[in-house]
C-alpha positions as CSV (number, residue, x, y, z in Angstrom):
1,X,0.0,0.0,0.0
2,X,1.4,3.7,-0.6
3,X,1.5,6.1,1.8
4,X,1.2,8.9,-0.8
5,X,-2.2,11.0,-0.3
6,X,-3.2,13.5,-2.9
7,X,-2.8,16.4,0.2
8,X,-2.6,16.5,3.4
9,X,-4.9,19.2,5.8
10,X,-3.6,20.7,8.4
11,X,-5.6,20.9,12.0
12,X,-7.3,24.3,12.8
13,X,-5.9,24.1,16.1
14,X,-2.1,23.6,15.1
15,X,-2.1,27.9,14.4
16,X,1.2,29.6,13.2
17,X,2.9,29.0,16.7
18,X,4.3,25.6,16.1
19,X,1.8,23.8,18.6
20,X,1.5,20.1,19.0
21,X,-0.4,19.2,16.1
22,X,-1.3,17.0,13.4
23,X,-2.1,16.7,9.3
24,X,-4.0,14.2,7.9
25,X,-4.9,12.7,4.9
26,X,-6.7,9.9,3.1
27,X,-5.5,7.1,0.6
28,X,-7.6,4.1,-0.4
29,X,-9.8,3.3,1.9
30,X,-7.1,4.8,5.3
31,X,-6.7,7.6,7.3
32,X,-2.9,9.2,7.5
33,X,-1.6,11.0,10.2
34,X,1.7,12.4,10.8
35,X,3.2,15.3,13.4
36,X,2.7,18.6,11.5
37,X,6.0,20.7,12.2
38,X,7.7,18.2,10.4
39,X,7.1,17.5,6.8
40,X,9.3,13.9,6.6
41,X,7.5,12.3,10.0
42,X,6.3,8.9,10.6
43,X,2.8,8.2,9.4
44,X,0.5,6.5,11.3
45,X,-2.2,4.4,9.7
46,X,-5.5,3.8,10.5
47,X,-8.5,1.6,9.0
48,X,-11.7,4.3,7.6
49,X,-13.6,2.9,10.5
50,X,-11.5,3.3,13.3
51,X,-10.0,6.7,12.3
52,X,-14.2,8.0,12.6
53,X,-14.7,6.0,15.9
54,X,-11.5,8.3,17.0
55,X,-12.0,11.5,15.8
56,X,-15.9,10.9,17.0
57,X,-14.9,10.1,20.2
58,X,-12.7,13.3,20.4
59,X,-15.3,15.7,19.2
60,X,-18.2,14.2,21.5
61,X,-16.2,13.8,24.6
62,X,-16.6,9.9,24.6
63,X,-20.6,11.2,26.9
64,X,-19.3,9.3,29.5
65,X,-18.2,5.9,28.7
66,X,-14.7,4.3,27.7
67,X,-12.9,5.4,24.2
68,X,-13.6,2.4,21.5
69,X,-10.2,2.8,20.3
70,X,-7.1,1.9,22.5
71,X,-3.8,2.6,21.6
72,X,-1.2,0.3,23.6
């Protein structure tokens, strides 16, 4: 599988201060995400389906139960 998406976005929260943020991306049927100061990062992969479970879980606060996805 290549890792090469047509663009990657950058998060509205990663701001022109060089914060902790991410860019992400989609290929095929995955999610990419890599560390957005640096161009040449690792990218991390993640199945369509657990890549919405994530960012779901994120933007609702997870309402008071336990996060779907664990990372170990």
């Amino acid at each position: 599988m290549s890792l090469e998406p047509t663009a990657w976005r950058r998060s509205s929260y990663s701001g022109g201060t060089g914060g902790n943020c991410v860019e992400s991306a989609t290929n095929e049927s995955r999610a990419l995400v890599r560390d957005s100061k640096l161009d040449d990062s690792p990218v991390h992969v993640f199945t369509a389906q657990a890549w919405a479970a994530m960012t779901n879980d994120l933007r609702t606060g997870f309402r008071g139960r336990e996060p779907r996805l664990r990372l170990t």
